[in-house]
Biopython code that builds the backbone (N, CA, C, O; Angstrom):
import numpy as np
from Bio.PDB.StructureBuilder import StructureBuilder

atoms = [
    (1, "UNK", "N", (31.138, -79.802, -56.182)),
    (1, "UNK", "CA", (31.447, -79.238, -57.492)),
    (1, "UNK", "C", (32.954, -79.221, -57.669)),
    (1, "UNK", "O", (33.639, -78.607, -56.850)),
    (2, "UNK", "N", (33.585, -79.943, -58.825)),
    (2, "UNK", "CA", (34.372, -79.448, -59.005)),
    (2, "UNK", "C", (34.783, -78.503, -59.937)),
    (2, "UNK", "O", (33.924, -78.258, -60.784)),
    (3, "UNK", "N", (36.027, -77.781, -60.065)),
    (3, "UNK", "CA", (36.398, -76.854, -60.366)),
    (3, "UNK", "C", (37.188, -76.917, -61.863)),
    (3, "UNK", "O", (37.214, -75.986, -62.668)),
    (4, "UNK", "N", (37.811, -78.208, -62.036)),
    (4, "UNK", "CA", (38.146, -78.560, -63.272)),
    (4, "UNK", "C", (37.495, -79.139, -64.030)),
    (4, "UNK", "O", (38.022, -79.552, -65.063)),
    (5, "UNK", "N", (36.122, -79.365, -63.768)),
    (5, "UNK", "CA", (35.215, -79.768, -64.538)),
    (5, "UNK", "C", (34.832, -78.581, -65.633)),
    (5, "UNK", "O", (34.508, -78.549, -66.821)),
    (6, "UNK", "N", (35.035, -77.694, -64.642)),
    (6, "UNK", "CA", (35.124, -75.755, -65.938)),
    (6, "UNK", "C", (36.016, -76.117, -67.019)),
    (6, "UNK", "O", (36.999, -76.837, -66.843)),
    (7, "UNK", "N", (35.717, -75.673, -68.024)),
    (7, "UNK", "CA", (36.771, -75.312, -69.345)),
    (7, "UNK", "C", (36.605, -74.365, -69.834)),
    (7, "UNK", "O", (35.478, -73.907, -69.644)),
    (8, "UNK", "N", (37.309, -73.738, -70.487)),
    (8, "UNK", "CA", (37.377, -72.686, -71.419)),
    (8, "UNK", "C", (36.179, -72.784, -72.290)),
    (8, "UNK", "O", (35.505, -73.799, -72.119)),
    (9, "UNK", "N", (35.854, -72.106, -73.012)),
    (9, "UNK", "CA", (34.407, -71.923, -74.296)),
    (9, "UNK", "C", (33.099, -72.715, -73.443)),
    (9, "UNK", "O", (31.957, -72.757, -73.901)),
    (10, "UNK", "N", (33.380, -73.138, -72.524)),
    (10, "UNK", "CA", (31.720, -73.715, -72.405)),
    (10, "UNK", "C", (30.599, -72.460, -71.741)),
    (10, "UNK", "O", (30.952, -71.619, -70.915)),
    (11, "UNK", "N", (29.431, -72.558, -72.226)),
    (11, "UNK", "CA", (28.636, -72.018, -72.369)),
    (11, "UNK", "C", (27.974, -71.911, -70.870)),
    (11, "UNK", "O", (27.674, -72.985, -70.347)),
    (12, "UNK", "N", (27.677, -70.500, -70.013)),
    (12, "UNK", "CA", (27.554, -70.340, -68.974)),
    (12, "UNK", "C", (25.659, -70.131, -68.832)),
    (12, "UNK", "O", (25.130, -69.067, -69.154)),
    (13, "UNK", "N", (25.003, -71.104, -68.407)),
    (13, "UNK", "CA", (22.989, -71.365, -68.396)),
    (13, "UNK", "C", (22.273, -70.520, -67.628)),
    (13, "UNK", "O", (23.197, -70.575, -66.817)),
    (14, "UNK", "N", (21.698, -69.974, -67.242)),
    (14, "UNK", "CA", (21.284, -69.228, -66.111)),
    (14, "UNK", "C", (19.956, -70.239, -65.722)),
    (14, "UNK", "O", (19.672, -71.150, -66.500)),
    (15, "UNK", "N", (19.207, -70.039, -64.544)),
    (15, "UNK", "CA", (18.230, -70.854, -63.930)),
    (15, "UNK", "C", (16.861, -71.092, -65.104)),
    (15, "UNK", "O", (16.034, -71.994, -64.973)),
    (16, "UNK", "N", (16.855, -70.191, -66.108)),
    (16, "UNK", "CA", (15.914, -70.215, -66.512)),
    (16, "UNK", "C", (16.304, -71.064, -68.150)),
    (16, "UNK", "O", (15.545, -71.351, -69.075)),
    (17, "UNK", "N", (17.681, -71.265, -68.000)),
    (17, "UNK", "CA", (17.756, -72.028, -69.523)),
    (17, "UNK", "C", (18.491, -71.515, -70.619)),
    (17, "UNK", "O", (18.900, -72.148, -71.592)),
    (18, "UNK", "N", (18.656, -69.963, -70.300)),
    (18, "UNK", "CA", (19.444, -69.534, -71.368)),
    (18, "UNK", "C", (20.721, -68.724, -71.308)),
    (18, "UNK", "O", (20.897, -67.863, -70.446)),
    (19, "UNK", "N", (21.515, -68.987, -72.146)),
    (19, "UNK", "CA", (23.012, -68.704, -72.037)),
    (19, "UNK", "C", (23.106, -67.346, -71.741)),
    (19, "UNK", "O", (22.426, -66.557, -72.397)),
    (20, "UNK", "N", (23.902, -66.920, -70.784)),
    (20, "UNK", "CA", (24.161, -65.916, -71.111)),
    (20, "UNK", "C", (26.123, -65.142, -70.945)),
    (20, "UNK", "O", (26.459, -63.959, -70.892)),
    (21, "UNK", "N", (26.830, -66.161, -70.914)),
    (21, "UNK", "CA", (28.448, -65.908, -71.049)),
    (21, "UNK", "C", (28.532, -66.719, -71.623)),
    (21, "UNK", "O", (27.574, -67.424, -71.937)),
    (22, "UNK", "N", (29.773, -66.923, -71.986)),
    (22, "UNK", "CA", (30.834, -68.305, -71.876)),
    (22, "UNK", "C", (32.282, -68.090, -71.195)),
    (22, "UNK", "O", (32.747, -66.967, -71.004)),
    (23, "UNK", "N", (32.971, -69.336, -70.835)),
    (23, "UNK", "CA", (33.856, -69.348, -69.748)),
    (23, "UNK", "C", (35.128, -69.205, -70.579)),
    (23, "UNK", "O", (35.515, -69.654, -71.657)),
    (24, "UNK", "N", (35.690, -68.278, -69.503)),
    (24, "UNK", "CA", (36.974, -67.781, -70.155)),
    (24, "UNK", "C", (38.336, -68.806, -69.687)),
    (24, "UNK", "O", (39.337, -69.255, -70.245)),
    (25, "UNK", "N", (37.633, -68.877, -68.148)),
    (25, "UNK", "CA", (39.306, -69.650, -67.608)),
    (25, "UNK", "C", (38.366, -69.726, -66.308)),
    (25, "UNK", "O", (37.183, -69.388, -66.339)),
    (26, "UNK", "N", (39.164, -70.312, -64.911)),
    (26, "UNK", "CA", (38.884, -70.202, -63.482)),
    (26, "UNK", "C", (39.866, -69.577, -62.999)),
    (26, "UNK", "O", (41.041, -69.825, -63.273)),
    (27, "UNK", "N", (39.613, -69.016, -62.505)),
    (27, "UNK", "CA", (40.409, -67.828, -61.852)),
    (27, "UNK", "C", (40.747, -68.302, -60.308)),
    (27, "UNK", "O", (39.782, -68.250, -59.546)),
    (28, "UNK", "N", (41.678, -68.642, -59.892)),
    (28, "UNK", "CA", (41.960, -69.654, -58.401)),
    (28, "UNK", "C", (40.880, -70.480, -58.328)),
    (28, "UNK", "O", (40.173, -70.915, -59.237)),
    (29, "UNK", "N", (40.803, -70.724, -56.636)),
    (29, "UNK", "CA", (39.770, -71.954, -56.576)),
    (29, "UNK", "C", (38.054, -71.600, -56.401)),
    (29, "UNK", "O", (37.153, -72.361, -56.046)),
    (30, "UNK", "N", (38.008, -70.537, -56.688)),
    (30, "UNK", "CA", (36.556, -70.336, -56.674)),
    (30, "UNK", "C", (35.663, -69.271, -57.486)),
    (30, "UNK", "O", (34.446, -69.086, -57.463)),
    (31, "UNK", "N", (36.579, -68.703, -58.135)),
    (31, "UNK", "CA", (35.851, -67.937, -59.201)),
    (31, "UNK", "C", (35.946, -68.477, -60.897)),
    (31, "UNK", "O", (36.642, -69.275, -61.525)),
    (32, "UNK", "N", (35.147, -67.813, -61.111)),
    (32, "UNK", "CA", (34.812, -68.049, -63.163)),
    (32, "UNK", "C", (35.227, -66.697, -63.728)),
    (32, "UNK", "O", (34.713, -65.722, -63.180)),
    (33, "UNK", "N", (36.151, -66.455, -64.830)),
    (33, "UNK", "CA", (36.549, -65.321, -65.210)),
    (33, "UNK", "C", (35.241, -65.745, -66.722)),
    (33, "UNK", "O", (35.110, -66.908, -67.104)),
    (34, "UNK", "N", (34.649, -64.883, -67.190)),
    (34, "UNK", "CA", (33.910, -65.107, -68.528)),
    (34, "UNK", "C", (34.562, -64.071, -69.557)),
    (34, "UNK", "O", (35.315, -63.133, -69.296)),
    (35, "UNK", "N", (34.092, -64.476, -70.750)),
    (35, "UNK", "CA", (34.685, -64.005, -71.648)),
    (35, "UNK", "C", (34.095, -62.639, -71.492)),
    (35, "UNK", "O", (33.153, -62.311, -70.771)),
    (36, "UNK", "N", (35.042, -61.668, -72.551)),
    (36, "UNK", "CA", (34.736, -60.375, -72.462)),
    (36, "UNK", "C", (33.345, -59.954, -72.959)),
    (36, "UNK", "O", (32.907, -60.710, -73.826)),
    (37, "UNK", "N", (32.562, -58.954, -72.627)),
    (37, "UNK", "CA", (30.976, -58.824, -72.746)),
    (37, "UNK", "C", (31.295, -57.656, -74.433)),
    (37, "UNK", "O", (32.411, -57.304, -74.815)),
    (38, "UNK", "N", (30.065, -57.334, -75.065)),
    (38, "UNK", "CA", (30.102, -56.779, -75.847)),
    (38, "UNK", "C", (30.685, -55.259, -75.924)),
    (38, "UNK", "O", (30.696, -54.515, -76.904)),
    (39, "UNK", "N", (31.247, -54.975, -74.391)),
    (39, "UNK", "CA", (31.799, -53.244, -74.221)),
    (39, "UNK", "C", (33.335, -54.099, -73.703)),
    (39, "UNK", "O", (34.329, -53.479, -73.324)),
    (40, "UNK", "N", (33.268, -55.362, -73.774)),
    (40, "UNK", "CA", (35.341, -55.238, -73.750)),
    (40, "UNK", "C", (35.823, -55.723, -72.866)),
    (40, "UNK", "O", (37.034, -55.945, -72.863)),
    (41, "UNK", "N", (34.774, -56.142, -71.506)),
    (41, "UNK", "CA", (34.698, -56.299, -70.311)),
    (41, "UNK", "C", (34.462, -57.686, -69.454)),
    (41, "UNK", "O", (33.447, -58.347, -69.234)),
    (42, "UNK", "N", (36.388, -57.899, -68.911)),
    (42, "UNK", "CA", (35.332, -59.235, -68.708)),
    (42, "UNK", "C", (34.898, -59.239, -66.806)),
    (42, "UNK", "O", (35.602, -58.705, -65.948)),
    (43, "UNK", "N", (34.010, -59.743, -66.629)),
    (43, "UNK", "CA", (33.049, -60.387, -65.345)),
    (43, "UNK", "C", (33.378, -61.753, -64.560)),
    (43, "UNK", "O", (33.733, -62.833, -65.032)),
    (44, "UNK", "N", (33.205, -61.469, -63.523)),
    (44, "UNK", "CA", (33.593, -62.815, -62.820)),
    (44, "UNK", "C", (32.168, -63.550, -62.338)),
    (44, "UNK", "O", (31.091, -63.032, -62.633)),
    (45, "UNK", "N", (32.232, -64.644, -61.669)),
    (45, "UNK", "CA", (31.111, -65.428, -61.506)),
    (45, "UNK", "C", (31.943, -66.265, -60.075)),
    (45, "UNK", "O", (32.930, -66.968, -60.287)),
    (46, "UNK", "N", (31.384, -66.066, -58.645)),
    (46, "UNK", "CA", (31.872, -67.601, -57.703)),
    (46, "UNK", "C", (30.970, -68.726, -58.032)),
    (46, "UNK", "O", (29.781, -69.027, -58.139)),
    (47, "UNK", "N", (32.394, -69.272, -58.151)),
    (47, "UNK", "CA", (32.240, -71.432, -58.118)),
    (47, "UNK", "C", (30.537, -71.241, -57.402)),
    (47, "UNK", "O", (29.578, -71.656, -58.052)),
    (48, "UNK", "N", (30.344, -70.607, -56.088)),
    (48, "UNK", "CA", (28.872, -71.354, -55.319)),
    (48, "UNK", "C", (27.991, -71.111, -55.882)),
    (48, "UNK", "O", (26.982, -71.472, -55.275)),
    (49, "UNK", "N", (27.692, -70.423, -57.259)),
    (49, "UNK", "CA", (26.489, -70.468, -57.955)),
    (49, "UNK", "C", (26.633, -71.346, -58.810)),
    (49, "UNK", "O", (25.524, -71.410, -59.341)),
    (50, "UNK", "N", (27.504, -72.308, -59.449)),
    (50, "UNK", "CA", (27.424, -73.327, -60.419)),
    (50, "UNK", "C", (26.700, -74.056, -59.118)),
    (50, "UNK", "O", (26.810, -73.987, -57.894)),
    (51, "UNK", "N", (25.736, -74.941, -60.262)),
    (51, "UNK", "CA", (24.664, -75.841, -59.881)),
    (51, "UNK", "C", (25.278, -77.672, -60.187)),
    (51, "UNK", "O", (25.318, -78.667, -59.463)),
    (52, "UNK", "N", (25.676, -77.399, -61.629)),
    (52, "UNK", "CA", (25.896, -78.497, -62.030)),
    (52, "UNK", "C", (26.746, -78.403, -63.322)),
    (52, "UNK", "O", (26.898, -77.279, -63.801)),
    (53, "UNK", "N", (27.263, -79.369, -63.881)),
    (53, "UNK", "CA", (28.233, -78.511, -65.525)),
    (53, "UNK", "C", (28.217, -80.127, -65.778)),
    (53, "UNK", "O", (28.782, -81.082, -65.244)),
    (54, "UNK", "N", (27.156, -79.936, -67.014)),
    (54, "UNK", "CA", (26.459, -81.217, -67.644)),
    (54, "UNK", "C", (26.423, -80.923, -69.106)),
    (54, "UNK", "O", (26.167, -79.817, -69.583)),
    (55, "UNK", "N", (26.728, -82.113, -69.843)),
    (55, "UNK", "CA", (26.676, -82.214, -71.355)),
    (55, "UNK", "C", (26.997, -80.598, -71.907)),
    (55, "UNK", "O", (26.352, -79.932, -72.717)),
    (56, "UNK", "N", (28.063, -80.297, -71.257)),
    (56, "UNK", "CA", (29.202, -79.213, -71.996)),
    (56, "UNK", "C", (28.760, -77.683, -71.364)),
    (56, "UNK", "O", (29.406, -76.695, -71.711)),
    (57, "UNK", "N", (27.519, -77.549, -70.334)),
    (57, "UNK", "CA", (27.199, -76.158, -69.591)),
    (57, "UNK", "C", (27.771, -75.996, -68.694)),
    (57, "UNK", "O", (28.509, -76.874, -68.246)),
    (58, "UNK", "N", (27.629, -74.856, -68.145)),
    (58, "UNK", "CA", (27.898, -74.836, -66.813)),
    (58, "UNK", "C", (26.465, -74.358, -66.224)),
    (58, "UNK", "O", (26.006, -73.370, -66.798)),
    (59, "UNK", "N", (25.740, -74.857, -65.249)),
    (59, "UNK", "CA", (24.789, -74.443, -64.542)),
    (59, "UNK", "C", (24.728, -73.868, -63.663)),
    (59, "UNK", "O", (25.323, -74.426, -62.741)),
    (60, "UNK", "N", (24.085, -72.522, -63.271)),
    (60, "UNK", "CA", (24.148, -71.946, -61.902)),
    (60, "UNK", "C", (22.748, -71.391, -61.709)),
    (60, "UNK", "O", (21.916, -71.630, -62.584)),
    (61, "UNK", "N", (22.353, -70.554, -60.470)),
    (61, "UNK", "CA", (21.162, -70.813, -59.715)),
    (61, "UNK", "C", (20.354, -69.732, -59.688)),
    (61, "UNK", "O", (19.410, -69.501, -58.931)),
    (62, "UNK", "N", (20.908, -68.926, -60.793)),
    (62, "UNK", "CA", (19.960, -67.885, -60.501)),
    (62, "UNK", "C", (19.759, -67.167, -62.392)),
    (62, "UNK", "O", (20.634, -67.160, -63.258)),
    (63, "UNK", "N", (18.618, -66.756, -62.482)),
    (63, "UNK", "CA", (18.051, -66.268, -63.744)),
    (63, "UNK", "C", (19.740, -65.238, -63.978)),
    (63, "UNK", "O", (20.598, -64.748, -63.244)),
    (64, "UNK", "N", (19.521, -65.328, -65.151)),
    (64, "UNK", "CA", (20.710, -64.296, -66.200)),
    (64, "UNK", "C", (20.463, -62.898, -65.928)),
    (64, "UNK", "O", (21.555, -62.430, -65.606)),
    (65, "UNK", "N", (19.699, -62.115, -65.899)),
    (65, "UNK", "CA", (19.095, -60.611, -65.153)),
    (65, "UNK", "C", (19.779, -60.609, -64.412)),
    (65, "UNK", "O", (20.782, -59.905, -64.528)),
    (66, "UNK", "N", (19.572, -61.396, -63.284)),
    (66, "UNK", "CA", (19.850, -61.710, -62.023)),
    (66, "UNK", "C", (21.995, -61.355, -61.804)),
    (66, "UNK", "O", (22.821, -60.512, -61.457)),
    (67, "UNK", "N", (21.875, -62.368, -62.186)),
    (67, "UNK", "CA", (23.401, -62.972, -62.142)),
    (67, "UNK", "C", (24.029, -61.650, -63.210)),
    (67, "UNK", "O", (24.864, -61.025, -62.556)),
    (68, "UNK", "N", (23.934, -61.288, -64.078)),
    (68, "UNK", "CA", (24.600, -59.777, -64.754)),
    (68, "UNK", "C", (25.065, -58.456, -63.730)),
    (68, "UNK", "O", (25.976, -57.632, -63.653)),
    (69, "UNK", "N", (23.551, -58.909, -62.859)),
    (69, "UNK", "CA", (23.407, -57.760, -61.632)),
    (69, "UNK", "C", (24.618, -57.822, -60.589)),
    (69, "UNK", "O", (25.079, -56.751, -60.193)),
    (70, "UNK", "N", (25.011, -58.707, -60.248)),
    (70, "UNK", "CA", (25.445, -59.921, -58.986)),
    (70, "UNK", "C", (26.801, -59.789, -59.903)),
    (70, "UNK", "O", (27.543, -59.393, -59.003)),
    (71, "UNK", "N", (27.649, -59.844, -61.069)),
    (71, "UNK", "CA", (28.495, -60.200, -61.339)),
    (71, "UNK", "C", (29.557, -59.113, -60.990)),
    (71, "UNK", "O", (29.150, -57.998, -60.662)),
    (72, "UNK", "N", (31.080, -59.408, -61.049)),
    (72, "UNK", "CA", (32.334, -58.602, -60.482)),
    (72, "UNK", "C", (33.335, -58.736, -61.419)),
    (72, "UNK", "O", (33.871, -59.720, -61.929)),
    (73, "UNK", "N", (33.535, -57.086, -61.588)),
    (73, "UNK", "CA", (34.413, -56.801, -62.593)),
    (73, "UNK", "C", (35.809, -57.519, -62.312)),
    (73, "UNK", "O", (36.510, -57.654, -63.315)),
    (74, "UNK", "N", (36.446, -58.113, -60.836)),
    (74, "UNK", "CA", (37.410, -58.620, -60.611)),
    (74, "UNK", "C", (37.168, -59.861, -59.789)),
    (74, "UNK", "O", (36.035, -60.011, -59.332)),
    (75, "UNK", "N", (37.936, -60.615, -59.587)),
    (75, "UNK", "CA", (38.009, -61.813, -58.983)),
    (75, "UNK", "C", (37.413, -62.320, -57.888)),
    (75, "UNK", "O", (37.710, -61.555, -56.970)),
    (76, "UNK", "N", (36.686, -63.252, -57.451)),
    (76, "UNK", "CA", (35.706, -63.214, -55.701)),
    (76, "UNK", "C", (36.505, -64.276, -55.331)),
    (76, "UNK", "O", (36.850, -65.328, -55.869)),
    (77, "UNK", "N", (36.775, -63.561, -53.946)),
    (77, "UNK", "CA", (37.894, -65.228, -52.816)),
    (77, "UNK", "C", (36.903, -64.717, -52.121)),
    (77, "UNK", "O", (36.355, -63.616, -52.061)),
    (78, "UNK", "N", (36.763, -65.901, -51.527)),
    (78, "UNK", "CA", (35.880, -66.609, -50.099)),
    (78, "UNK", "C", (36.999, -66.668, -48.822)),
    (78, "UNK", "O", (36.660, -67.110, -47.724)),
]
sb = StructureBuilder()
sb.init_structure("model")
sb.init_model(0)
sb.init_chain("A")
sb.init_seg("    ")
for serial, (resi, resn, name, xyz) in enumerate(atoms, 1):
    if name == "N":
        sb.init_residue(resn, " ", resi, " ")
    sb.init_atom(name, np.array(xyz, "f"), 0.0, 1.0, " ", f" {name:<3s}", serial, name[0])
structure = sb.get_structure()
């Protein structure tokens, strides 16, 4: 995966198909900063759950429930 394949505004898929961020920026080499959520807030996402980032998504591996649960108010280094 690469990492500059991320852009800004593209639309973040969850396993089951439906959007649930969009990408704000990459935050060093392994996190996703997303845009701010409806309380103001923005969430991070690590690079190892993108799956794939095809015809303008970004794909990652786990249902949207899921991944909301799992997400970090600040930055993830490996």
């Amino acid at each position: 995966m690469q990492s500059n394949q991320i852009q800004p505004d593209m639309p973040v898929v969850c396993s089951l198909g439906g959007q649930f961020a969009e990408v704000d920026h990459m935050e060093g080499e392994d996190s996703i900063k997303l845009k701010r959520d409806s309380e103001g807030t923005h969430h991070y996402i690590p690079l190892s759950w993108v799956t794939s980032v095809e015809n303008g998504q970004v794909k990652i591996d786990r249902p949207g429930e899921q991944a909301m649960q799992k997400w970090s108010e600040s930055p993830m280094h490996s």
